[in-house]
C-alpha positions as CSV (number, residue, x, y, z in Angstrom):
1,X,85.2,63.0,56.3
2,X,88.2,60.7,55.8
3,X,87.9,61.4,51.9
4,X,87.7,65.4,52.8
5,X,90.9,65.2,54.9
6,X,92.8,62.9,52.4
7,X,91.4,65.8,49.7
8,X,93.3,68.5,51.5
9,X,96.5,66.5,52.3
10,X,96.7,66.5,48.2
11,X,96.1,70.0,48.0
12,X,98.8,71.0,49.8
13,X,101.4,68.4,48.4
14,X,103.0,70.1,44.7
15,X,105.9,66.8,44.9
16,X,105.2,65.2,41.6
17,X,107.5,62.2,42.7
18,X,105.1,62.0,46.4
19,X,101.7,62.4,43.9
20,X,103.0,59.5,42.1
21,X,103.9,57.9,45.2
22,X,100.5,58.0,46.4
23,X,99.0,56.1,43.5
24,X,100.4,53.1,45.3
25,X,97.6,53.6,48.3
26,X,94.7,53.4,45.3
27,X,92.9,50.2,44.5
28,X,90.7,50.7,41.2
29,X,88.3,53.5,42.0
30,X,91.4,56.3,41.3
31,X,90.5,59.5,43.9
32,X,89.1,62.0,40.9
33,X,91.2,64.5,43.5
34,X,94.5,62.6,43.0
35,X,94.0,62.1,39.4
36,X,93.4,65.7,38.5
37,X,96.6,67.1,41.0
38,X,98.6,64.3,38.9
39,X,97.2,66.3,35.9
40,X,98.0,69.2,36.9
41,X,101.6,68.6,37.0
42,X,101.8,67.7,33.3
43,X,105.6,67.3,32.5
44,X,106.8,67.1,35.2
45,X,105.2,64.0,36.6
46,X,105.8,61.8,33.3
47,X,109.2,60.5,34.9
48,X,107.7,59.3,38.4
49,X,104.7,57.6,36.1
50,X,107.1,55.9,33.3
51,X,109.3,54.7,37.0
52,X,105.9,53.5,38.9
53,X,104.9,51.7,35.3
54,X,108.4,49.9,35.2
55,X,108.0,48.9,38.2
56,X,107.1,45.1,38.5
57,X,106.7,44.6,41.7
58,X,104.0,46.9,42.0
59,X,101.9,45.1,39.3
60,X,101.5,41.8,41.5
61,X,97.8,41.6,43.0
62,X,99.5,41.0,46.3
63,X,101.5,44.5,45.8
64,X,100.1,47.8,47.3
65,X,96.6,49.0,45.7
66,X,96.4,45.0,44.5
67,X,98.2,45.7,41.4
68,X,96.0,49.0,40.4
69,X,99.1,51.9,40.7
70,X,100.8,50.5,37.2
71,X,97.4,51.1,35.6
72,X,96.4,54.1,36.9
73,X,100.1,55.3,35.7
74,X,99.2,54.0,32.4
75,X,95.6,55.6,32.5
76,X,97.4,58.8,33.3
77,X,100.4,58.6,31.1
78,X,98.3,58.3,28.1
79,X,95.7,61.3,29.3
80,X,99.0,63.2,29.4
81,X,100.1,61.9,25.5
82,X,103.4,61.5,27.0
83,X,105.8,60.9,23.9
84,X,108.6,59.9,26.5
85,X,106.0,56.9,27.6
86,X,105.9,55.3,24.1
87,X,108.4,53.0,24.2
88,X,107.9,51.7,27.8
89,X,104.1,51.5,27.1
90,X,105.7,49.4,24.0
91,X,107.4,47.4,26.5
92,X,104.5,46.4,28.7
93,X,102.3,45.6,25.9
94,X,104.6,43.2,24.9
95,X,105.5,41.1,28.1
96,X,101.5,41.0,29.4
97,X,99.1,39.1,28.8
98,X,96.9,40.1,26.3
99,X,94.0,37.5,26.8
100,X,92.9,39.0,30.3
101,X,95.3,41.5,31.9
102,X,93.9,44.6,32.7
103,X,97.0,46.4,32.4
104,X,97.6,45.3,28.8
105,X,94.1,46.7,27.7
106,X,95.1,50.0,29.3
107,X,98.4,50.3,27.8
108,X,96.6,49.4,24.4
109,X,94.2,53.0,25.3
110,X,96.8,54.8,26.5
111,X,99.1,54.4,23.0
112,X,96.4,55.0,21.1
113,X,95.6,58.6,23.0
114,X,98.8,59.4,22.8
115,X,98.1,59.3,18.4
116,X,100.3,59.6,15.7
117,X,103.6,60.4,17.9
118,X,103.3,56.4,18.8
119,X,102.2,55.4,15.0
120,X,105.9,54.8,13.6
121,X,107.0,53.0,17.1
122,X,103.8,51.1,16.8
123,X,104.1,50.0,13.3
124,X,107.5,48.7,14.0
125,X,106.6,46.6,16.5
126,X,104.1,44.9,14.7
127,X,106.2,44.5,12.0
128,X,108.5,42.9,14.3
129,X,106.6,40.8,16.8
130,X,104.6,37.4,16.8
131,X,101.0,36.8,16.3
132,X,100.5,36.7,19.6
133,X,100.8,40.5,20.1
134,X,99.9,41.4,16.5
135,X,96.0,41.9,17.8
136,X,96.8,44.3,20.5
137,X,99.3,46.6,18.3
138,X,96.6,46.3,15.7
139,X,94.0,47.6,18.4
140,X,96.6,51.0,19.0
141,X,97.0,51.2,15.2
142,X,93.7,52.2,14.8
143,X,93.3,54.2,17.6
144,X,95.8,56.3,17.0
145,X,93.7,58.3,14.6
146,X,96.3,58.1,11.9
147,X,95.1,56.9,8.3
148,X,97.6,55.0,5.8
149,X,98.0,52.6,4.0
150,X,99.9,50.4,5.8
151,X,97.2,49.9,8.4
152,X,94.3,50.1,6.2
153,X,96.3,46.9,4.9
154,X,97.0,45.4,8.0
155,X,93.1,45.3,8.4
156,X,92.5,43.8,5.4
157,X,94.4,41.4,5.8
158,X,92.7,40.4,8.8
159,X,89.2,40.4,7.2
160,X,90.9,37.8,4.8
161,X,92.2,35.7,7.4
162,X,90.0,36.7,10.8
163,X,86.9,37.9,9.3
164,X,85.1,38.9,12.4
165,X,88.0,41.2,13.8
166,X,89.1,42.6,10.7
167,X,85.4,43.8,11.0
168,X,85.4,44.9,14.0
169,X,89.0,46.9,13.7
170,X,87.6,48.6,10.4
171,X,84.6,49.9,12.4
172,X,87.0,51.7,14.8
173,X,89.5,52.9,12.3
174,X,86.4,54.7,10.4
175,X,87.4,54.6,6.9
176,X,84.4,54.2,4.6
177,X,86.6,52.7,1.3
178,X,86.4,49.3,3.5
179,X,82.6,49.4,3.1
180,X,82.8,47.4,-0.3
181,X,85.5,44.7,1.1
182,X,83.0,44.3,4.0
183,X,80.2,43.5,2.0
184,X,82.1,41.4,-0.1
185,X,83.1,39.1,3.2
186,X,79.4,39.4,4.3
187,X,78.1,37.8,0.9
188,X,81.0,35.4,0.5
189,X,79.8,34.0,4.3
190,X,78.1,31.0,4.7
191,X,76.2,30.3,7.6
192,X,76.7,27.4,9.8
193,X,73.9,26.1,11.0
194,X,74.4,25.8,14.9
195,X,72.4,26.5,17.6
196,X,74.7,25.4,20.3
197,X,76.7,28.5,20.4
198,X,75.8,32.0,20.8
199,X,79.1,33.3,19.4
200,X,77.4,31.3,15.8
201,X,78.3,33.2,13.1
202,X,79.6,36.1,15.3
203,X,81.5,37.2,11.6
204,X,78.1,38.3,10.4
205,X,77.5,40.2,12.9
206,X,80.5,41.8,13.5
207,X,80.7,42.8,9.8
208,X,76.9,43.9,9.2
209,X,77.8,46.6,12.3
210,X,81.0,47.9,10.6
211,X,78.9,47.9,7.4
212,X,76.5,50.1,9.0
213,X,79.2,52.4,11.1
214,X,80.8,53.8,8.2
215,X,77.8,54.2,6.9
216,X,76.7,51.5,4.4
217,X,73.9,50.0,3.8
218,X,73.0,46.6,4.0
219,X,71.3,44.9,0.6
220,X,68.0,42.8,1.2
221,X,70.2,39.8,0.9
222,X,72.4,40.8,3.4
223,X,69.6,42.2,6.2
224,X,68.6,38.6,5.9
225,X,71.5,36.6,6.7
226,X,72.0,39.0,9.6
227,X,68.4,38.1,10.9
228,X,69.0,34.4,10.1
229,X,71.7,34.6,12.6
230,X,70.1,36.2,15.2
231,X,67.1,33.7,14.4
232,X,69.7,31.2,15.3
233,X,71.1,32.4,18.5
234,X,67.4,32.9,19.5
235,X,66.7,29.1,19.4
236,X,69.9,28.4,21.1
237,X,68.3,30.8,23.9
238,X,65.2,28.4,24.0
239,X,66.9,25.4,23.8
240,X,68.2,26.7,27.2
241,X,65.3,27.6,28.9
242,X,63.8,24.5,28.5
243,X,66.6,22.7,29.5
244,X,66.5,24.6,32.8
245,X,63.0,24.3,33.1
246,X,63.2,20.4,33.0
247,X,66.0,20.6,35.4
248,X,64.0,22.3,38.0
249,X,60.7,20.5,37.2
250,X,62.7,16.8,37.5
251,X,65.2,17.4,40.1
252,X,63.1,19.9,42.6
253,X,66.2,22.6,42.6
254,X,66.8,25.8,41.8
255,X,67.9,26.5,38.5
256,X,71.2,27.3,37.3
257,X,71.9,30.4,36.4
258,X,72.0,30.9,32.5
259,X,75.1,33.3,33.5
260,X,77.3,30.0,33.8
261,X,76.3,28.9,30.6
262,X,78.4,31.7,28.7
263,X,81.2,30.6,27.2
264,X,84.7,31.3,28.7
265,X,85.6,34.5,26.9
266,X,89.5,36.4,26.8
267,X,88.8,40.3,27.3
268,X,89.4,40.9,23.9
269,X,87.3,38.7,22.9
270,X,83.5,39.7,20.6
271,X,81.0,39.6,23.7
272,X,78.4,36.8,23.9
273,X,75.5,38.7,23.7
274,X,76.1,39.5,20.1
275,X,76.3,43.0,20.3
276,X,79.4,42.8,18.4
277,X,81.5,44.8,20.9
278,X,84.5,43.0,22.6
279,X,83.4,41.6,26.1
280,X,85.6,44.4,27.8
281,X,83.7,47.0,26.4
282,X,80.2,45.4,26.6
283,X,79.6,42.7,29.7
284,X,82.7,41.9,31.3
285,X,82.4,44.6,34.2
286,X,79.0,42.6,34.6
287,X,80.0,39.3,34.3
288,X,82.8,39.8,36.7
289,X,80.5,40.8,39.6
290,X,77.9,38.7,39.3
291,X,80.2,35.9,39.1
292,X,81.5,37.1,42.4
């Protein structure tokens, strides 16, 4: 009932400054209601959003909504492809954090929605900026949807020097002429021959799932190194199991979860469970409540 009466008190407000307003009462389930008002409004709410965005104070986890109303601005802002958002967008990319804060990996979406208005802005910057930030800008470059050179470069260049992203980024960007400088990077890989780490040899696996999204195929030579790995990580798996098992036969207590056996991983970083997905887009959601 109290959702049904907060429903109709939206329906009858048309304020776009008071719609924005409210975003500061949401934690991070956004009312579906309140985000399709917001919508509604188009131009006329991008102001409000870009204020509520720029607005520190409200991105504190002590602030109304825990910190959630800069990210739902964000969120919305780039469903919108608000051109006037770009450079404050810019802004916030650059002064978060971009190992774990939410609102960095939304801003990141949101350019990218907003396409190839934000490409020159977004070039700049990373032109401009340090390695730090050079990953994230990278992320919107390809998201965008815009093709060049210049960023078919930029990725390149990071499957020189950071083999498994620049993998990872040319599976997203979708050009199939970076097939042959996958491969190339897959044969030239050596495996190292651990089995204390599930994130072993996370390159091949990164690159063998590019290869195979722009549709490549992987030689004999090259299906086998990917199944060496995997052979790999499966005896790390075992080499865990049993050590719980003695744990709990020796000691008489309950096992450890193997959950707190994962490594510490940034957002951003390629998920542990070698699906070759970042962790924010395969187990972090997971992770974070069964942790809690």
């Amino acid at each position: 009932m109290a959702s049904d009466s907060f429903d109709e008190q939206i329906d009858g407000i048309e304020d776009p400054h008071l719609l924005v307003r409210l975003l500061l009462d949401e934690s991070q389930n956004l009312s579906p209601k309140l985000r399709e008002k917001i919508l509604s409004k188009s131009d006329t709410v991008i102001t409000p959003l870009i204020t509520l965005l720029n607005n520190e104070a409200v991105q504190m986890e002590d602030a109304p909504g825990q910190g959630w109303a800069p990210i739902h601005a964000a969120a919305l802002l780039g469903e919108l492809k608000a051109e006037e958002a770009i450079q404050p967008m810019l802004r916030w990319v650059l002064e978060t954090d971009p190992s774990n804060d939410i609102l960095h990996s939304q801003l990141i979406t949101s350019l990218g929605l907003v396409g190839e208005a934000a490409y020159p802005f977004v070039l700049d910057a990373f032109e401009k900026t340090d390695d730090d930030y050079k990953l994230s800008l990278c992320d919107v470059l390809v998201k965008t949807g815009v093709k060049s050179e210049r960023i078919f470069n930029i990725i390149l260049d990071y499957l020189h020097n950071r083999v498994d992203y620049g993998a990872m980024v040319s599976g997203i960007y979708g050009d199939s002429k970076a097939i042959p400088h996958l491969q190339q990077a897959l044969d030239d890989w050596e495996l190292e021959d651990v089995t204390d780490s599930l994130l072993a040899n996370q390159e091949v696996i990164e690159l063998c799932s590019a290869i195979k999204e722009l549709g490549g195929i992987l030689t004999l030579e090259e299906e086998k190194k990917l199944k060496d790995v995997l052979a790999l990580r499966e005896k790390y798996s075992e080499q865990i199991d049993l050590m719980l098992r003695m744990d709990g036969d020796d000691y008489g207590e309950e096992k450890e979860p193997i959950r707190n056996l994962k490594p510490k991983l940034g957002r951003n970083d390629p998920c542990w469970c070698g699906s070759g997905k970042k962790y924010k887009k395969c187990h972090w959601l997971s992770d974070q409540t069964s942790y809690n």
